[in-house]
SERO-4910 file (N, C-alpha, C, O; in steps of 0.05 Angstrom, whole numbers):
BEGIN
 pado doro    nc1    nc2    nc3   cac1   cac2   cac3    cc1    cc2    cc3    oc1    oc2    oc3
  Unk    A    378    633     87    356    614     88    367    586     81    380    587     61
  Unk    A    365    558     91    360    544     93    362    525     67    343    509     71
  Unk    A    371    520     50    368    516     21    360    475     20    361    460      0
  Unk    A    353    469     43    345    438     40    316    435     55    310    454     69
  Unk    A    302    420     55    271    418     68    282    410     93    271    422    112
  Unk    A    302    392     99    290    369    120    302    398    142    290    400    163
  Unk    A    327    423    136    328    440    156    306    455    167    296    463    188
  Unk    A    302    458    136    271    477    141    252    467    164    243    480    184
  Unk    A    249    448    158    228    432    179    239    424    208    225    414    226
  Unk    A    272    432    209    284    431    236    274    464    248    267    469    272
  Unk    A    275    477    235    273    508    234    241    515    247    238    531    265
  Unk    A    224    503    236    200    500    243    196    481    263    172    485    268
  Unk    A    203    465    278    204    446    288    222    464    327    219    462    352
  Unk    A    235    476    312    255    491    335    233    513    344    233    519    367
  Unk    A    217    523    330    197    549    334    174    545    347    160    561    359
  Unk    A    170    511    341    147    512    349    158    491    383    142    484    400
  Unk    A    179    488    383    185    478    411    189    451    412    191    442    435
  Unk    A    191    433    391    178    399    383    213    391    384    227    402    367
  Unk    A    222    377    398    251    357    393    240    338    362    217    331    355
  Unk    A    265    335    350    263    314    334    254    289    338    245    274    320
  Unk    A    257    284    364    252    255    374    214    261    375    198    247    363
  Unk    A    209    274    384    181    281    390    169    283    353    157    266    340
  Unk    A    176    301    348    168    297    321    159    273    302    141    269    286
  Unk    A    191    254    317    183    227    299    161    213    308    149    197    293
  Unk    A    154    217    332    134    206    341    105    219    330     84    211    319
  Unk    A    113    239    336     81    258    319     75    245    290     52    242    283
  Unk    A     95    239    275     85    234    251     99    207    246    115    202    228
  Unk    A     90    187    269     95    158    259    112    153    238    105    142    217
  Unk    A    145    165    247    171    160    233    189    146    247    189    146    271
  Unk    A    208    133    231    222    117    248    239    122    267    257    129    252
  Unk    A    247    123    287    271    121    299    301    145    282    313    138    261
  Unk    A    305    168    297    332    175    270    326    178    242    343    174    225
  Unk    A    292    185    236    299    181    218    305    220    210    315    225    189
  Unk    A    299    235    223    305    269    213    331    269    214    341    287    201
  Unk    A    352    250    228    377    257    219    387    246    215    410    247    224
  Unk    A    380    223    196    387    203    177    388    227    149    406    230    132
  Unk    A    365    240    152    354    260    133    376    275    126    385    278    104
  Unk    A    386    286    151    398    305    149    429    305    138    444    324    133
  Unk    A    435    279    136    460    263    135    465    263    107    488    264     98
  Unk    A    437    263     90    439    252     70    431    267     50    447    285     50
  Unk    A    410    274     24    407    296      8    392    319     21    389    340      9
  Unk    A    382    312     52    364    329     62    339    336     48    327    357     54
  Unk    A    330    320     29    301    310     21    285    302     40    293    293     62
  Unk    A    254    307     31    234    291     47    221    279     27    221    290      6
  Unk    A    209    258     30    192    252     12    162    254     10    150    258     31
  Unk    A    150    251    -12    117    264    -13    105    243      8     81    251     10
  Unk    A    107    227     21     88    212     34     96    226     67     76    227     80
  Unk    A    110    231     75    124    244    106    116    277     90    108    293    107
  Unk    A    116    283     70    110    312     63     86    313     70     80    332     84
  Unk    A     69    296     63     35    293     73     32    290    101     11    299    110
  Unk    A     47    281    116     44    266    139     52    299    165     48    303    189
  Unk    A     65    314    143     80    338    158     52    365    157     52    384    173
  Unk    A     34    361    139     14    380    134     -7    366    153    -15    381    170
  Unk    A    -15    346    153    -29    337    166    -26    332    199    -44    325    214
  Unk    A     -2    337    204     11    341    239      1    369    239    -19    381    247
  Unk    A     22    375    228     27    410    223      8    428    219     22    448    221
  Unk    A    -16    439    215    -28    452    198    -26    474    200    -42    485    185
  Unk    A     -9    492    213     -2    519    207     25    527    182     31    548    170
  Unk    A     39    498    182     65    504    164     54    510    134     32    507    123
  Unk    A     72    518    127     67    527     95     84    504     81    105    494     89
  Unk    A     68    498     59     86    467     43    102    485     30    126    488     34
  Unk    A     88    496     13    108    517     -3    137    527      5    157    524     -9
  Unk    A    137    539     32    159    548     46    177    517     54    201    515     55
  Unk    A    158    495     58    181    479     72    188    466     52    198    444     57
  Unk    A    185    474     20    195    453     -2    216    473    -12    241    469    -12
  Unk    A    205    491    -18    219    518    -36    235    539    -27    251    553    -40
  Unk    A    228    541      2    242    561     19    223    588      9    231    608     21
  Unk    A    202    594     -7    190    610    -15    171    624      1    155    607     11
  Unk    A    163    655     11    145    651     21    151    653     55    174    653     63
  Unk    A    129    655     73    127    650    103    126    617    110    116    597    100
  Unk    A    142    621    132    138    586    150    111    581    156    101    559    150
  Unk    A     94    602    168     63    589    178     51    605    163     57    626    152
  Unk    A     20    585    163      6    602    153    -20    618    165    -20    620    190
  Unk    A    -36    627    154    -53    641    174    -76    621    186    -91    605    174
  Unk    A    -72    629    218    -87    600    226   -115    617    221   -126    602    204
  Unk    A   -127    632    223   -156    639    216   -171    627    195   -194    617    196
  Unk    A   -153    631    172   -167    616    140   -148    591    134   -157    575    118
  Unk    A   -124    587    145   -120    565    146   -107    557    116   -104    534    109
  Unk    A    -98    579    100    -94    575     77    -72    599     75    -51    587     83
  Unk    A    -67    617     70    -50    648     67    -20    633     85    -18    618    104
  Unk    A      3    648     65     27    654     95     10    689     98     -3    705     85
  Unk    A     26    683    129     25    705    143     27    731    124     11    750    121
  Unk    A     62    724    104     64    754     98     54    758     70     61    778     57
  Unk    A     32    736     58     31    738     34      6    726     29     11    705     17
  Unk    A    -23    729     34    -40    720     30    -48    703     -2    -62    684     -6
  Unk    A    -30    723    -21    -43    714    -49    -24    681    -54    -28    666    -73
  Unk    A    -14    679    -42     14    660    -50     -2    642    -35      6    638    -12
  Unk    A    -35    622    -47    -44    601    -35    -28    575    -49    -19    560    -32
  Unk    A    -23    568    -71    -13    554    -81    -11    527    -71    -30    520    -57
  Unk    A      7    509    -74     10    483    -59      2    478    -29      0    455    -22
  Unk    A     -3    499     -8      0    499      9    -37    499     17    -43    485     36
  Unk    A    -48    507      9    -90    516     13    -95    489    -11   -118    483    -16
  Unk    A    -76    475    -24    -96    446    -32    -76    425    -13    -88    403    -13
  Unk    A    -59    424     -3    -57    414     16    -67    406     35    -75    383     37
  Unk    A    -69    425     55    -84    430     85   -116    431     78   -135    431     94
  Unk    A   -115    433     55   -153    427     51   -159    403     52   -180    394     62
  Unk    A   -131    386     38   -147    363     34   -150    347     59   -136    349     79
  Unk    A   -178    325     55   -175    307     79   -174    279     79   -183    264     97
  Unk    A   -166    273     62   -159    246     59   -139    243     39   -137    262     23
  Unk    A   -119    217     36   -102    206      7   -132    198    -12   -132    201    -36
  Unk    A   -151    191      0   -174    170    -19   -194    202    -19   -201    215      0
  Unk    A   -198    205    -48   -215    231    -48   -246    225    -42   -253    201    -47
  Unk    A   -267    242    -31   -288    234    -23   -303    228    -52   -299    245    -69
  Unk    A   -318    208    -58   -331    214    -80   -361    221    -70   -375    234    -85
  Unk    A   -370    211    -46   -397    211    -43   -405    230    -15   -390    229      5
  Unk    A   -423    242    -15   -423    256      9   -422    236     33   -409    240     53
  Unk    A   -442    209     24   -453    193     53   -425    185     65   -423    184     90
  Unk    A   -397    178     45   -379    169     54   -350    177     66   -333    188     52
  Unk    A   -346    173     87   -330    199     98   -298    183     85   -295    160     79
  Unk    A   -282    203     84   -254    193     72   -239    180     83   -246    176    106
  Unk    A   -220    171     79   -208    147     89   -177    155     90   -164    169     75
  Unk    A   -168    141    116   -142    154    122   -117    143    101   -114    123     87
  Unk    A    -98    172    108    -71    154     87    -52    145     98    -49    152    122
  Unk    A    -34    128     88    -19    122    101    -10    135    125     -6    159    124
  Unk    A     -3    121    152     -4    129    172     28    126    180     38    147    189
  Unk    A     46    102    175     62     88    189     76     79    163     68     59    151
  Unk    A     98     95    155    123     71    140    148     66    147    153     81    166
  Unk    A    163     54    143    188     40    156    221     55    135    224     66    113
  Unk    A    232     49    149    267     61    122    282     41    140    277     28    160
  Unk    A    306     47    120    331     30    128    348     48    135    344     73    134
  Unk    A    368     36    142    383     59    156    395     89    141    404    110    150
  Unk    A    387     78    112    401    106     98    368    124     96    363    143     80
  Unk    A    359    118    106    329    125    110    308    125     80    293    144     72
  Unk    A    313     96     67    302     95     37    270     80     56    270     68     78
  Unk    A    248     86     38    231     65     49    232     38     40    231     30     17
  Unk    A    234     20     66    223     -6     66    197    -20     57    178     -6     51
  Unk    A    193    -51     55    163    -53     46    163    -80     76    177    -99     80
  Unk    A    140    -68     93    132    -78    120    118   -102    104    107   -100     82
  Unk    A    121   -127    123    105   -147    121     94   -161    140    104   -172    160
  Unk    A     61   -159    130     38   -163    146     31   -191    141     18   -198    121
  Unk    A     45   -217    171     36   -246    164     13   -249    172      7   -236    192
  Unk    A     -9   -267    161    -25   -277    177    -36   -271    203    -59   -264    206
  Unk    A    -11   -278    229    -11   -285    256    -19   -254    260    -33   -248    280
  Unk    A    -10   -229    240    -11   -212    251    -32   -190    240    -32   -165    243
  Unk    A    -51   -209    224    -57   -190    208    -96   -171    217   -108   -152    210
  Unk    A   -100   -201    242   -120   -192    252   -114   -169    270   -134   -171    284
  Unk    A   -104   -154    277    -95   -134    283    -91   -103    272    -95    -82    284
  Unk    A    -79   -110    237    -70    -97    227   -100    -78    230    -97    -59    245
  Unk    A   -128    -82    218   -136    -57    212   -148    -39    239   -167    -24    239
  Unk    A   -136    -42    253   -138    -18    276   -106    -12    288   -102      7    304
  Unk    A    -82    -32    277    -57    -23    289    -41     -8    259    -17    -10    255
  Unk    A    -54      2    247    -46      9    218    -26     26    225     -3     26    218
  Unk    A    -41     47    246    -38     83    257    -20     76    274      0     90    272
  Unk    A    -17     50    298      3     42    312     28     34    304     35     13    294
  Unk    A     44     62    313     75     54    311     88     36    330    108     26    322
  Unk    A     81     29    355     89      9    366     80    -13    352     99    -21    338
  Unk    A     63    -25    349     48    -50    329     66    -57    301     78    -78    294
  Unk    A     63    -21    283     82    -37    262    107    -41    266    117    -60    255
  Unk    A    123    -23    282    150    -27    287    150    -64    296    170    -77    289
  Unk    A    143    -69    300    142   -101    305    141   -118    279    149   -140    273
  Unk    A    133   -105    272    134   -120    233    156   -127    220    171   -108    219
  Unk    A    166   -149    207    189   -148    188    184   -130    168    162   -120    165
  Unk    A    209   -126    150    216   -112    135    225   -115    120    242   -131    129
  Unk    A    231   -112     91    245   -116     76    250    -98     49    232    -82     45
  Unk    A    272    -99     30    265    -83      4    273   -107    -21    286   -127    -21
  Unk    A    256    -92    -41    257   -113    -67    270    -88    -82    265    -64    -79
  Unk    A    290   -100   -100    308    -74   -115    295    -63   -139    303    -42   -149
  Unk    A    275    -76   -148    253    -57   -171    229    -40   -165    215    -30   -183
  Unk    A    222    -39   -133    206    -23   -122    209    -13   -109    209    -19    -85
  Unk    A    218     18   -125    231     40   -113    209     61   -115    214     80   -100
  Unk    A    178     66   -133    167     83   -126    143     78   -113    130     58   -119
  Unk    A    136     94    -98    110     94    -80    114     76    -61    132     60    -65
  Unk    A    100     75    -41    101     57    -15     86     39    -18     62     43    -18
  Unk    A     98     11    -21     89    -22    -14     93    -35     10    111    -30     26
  Unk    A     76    -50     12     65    -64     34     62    -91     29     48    -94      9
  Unk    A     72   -122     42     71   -142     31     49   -153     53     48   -144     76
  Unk    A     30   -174     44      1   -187     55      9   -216     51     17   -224     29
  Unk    A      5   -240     82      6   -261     70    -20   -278     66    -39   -274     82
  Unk    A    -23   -295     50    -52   -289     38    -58   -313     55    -40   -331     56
  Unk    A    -80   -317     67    -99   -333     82   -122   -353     70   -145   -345     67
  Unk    A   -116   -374     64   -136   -394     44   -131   -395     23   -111   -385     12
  Unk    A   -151   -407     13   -160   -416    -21   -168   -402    -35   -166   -404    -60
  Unk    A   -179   -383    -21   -207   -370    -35   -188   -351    -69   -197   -333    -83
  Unk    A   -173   -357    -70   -149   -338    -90   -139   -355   -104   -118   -347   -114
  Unk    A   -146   -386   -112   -128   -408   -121   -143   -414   -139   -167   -417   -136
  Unk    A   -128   -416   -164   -102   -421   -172    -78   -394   -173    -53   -394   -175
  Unk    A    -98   -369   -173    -76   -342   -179    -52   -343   -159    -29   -339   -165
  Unk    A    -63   -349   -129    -50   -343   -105    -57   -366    -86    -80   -370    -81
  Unk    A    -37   -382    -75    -31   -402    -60    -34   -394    -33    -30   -370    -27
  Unk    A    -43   -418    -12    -54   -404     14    -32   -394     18    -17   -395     -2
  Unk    A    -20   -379     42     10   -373     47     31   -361     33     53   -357     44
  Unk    A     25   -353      8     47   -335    -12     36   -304      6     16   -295     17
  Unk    A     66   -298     -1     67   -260      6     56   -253    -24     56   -268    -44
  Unk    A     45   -223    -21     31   -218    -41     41   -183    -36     33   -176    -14
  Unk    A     52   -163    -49     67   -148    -47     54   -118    -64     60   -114    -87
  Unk    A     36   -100    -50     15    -79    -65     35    -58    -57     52    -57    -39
  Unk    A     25    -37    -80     25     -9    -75      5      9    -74    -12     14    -90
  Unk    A     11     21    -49    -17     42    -42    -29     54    -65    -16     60    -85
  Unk    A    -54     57    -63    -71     69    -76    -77     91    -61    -73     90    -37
  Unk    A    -88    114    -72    -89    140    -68   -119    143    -64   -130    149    -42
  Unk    A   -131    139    -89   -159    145    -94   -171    121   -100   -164    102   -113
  Unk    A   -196    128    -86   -221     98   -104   -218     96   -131   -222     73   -139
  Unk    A   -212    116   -151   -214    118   -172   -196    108   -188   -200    102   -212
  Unk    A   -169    107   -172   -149     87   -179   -147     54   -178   -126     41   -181
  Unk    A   -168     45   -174   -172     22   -176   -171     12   -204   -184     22   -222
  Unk    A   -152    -13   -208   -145    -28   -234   -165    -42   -237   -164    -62   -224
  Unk    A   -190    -39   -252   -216    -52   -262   -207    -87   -259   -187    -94   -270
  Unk    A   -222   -107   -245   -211   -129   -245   -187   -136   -243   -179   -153   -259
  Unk    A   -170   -126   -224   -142   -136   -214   -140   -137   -185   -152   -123   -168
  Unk    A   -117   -160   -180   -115   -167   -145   -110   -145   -145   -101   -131   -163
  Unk    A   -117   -140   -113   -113   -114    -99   -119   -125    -66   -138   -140    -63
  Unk    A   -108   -119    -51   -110   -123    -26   -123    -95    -14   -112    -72    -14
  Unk    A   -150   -104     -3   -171    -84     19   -167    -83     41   -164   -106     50
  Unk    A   -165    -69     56   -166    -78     85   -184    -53    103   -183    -29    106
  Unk    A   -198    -74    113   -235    -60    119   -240    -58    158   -228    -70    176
  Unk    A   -252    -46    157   -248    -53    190   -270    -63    199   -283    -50    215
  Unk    A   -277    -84    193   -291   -107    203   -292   -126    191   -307   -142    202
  Unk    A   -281   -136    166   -283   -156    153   -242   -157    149   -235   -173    131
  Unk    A   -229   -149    158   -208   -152    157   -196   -150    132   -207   -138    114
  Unk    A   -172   -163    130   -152   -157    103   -171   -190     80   -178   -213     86
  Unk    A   -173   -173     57   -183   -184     34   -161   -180     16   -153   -157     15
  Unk    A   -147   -202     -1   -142   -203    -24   -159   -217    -44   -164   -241    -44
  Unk    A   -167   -197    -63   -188   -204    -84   -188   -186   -105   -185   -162   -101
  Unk    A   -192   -194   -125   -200   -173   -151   -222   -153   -147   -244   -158   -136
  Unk    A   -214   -128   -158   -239   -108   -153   -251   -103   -172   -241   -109   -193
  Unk    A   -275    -92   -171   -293    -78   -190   -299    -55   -180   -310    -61   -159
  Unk    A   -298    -37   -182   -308     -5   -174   -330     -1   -185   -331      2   -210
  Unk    A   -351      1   -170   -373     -1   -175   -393     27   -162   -417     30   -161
  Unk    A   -365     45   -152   -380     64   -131   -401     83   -139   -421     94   -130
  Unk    A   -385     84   -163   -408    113   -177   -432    101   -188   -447    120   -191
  Unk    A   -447     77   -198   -464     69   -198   -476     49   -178   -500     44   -177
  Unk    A   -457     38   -161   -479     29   -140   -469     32   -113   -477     19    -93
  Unk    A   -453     47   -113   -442     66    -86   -428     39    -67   -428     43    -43
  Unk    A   -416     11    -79   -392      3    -69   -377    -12    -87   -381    -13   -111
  Unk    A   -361    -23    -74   -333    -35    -90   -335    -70    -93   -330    -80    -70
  Unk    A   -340    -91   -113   -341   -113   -121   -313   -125   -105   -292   -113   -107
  Unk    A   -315   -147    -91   -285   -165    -87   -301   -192    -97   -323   -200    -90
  Unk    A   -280   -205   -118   -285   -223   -129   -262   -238   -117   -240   -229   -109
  Unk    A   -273   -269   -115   -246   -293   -111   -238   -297   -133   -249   -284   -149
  Unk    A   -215   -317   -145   -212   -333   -159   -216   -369   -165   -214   -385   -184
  Unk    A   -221   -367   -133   -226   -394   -132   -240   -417   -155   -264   -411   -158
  Unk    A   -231   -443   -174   -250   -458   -195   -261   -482   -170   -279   -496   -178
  Unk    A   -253   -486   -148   -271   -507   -135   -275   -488   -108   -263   -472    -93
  Unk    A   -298   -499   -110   -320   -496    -89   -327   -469    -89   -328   -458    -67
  Unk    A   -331   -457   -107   -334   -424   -117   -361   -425    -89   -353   -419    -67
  Unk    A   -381   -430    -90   -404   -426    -76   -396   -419    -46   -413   -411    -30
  Unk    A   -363   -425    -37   -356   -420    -17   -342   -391     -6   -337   -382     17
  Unk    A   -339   -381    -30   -328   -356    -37   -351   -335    -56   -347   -333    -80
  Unk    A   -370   -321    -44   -384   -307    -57   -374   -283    -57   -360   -274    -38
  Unk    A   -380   -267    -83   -371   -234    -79   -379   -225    -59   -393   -239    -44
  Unk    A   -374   -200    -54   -372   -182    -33   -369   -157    -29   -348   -146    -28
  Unk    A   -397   -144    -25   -402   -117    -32   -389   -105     -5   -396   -112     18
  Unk    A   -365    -83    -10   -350    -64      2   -364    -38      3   -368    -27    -19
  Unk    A   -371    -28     22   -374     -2     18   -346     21     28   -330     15     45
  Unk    A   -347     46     14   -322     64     16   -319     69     44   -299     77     56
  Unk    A   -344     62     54   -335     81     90   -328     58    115   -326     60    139
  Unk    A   -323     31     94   -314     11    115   -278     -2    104   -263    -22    110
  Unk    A   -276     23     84   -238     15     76   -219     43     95   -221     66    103
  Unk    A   -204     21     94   -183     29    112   -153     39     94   -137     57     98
  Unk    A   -155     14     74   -139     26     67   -133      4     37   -138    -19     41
  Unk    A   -127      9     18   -131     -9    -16    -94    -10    -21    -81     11    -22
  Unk    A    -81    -36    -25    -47    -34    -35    -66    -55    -64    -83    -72    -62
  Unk    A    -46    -37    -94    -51    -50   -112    -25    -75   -113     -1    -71   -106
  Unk    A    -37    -99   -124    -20   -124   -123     -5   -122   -149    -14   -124   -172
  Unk    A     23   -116   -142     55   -116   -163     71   -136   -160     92   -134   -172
  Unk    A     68   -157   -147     82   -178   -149     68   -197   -127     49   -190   -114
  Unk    A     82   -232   -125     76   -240   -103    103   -263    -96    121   -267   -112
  Unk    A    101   -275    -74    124   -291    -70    117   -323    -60    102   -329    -41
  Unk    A    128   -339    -73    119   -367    -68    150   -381    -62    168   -377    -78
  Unk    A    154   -399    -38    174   -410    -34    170   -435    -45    186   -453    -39
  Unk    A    148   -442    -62    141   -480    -76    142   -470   -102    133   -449   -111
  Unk    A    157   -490   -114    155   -482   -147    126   -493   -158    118   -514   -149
  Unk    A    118   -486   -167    101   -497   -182     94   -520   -197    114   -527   -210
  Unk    A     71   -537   -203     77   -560   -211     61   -539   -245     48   -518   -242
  Unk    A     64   -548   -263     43   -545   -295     17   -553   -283     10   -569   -265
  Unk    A      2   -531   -304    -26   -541   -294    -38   -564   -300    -26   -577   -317
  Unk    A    -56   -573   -292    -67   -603   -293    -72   -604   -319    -72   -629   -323
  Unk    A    -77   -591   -346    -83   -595   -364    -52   -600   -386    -48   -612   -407
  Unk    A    -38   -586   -371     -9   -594   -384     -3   -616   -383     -1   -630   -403
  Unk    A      3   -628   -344      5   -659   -338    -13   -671   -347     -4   -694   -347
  Unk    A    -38   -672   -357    -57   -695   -367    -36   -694   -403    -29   -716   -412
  Unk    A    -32   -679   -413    -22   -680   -440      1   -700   -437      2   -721   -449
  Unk    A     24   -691   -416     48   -698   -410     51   -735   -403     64   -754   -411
  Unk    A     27   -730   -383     15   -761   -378      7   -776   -402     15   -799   -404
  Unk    A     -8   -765   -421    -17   -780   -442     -1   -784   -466     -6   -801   -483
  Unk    A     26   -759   -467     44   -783   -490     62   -796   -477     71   -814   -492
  Unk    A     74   -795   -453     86   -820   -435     66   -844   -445     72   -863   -460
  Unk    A     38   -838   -433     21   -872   -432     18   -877   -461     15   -900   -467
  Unk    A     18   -857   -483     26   -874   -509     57   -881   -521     62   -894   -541
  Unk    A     69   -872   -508     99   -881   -521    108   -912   -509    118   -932   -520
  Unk    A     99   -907   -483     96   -945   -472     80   -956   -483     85   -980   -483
  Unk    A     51   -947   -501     29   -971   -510     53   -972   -533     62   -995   -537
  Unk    A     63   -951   -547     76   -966   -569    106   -979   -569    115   -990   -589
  Unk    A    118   -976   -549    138   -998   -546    121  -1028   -540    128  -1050   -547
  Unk    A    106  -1024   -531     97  -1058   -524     80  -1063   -548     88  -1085   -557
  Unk    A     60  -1054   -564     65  -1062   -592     83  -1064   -608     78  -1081   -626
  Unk    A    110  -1049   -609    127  -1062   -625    132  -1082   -616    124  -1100   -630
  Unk    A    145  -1089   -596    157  -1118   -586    149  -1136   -592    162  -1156   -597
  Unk    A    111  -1133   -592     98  -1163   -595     92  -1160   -626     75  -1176   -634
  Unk    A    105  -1141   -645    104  -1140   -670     70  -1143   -677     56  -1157   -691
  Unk    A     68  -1125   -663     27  -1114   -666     22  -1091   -687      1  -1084   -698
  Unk    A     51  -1081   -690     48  -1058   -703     70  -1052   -728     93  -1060   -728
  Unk    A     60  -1040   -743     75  -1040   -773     98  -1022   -765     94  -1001   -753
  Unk    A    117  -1028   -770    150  -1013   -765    156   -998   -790    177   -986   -792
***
């Protein structure tokens, strides 16, 4: 047997008739990347592990992590291997589930997970970045691997867990926190429930497009989600904005952001800064004209 996943899943992959190349395509992977895999610890990781149950639904997770167990499982219940019904384990909360975002409400149907991530050539994941020009697009080309493959790419060397996504932010409505035009750099969220009470977080809804704004989770008492601006002028131009769960697409929490302008101090610093400059000149010109006691 097989003692690495990514064979296992060649093994399964050979049975069920699927080329690797076909595969990558089934599960919006990159280019090489199963034998990049294969090159290397022959790991998969949990987000392509999801992506493989959710193609797949006869494979057994169990079997393709552990080698434990039957390859498929019973397509009738949809849960059992073949040769071992009691052995539901990882594999029947898997294939049960139907979404990364758990349902909390009946009215609201669940929301897809990540569809599309990017690697480098040693096949680590990348973090895709979504500008502006491209971002009216993004919430229906999420699922499109031709669309994101068009995306730059890049990696930051302290975000190495979970899959990020960089947003470039559009307006004011976020200023002073976030400058029109700064990259703003989230990690997926899983569940509604993972929402950071009042922190940026980038939404992206399918009809109101990509939002960066602070959230409020508000679902279990008023069945949607608060986006607040930050905006201090012209607030009246930026009103909250009630989200409901069955119009998100998809929530990255905000872990960093990127600004190519340094910053000036805030206006309340420079008025200080301004005001002992303009007294250190009132008092050189009182001393000179000897106005003032030395």
């Amino acid at each position: 047997m097989p003692n690495r996943p990514i064979d296992r899943l060649l093994i399964f992959l050979a049975h069920k008739k699927i080329s690797p190349s076909k595969a990558e395509r089934q599960l919006l992977l990159g280019n090489g990347y199963i034998k990049k895999s294969q090159q290397r610890d022959g790991g998969i990781g949990s987000a392509i592990l999801e992506k493989i149950c959710r193609t797949y639904l006869d494979i057994s997770l169990t079997w393709l992590i552990t080698g434990d167990g039957a390859m498929l499982l019973d397509e009738k219940d949809g849960n059992a291997p073949l040769d071992d019904k009691e052995k539901t384990g990882i594999a029947t909360s898997t294939v049960r589930r139907t979404g990364s975002f758990k349902q909390l409400q009946a009215s609201h149907p669940p929301i897809s997970p990540i569809q599309v991530i990017s690697v480098d050539n040693d096949g680590n994941e990348t973090i895709l970045y979504v500008p502006v020009r491209a971002s009216a697009g993004y919430p229906k080309g999420y699922a499109d691997r031709e669309y994101m493959e068009k995306l730059a790419s890049f990696s930051l060397p302290y975000l190495n867990n979970g899959t990020h996504r960089a947003f470039e932010v559009d307006g004011d409505s976020m200023f002073p926190t976030l400058e029109n035009k700064e990259i703003v750099v989230g990690r997926f969220v899983e569940k509604f429930e993972d929402i950071v009470e009042d922190h940026v977080h980038i939404i992206v809804t399918r009809d109101r497009g990509i939002l960066i704004k602070r959230l409020l989770n508000r679902i279990q008492k008023y069945g949607f989600i608060v986006a607040k601006s930050d905006a201090l002028d012209n607030r009246n131009l930026y009103p909250n904005q009630e989200i409901y769960p069955d119009e998100v697409v998809e929530i990255w929490f905000a872990v960093g952001h990127i600004n190519n302008k340094f910053r000036h101090p805030t206006d309340m610093y420079k008025r200080v800064n301004n005001l002992e400059a303009d007294l250190t000149e009132i008092m050189r010109v009182l001393k000179s004209k000897n106005l003032l006691d030395k």
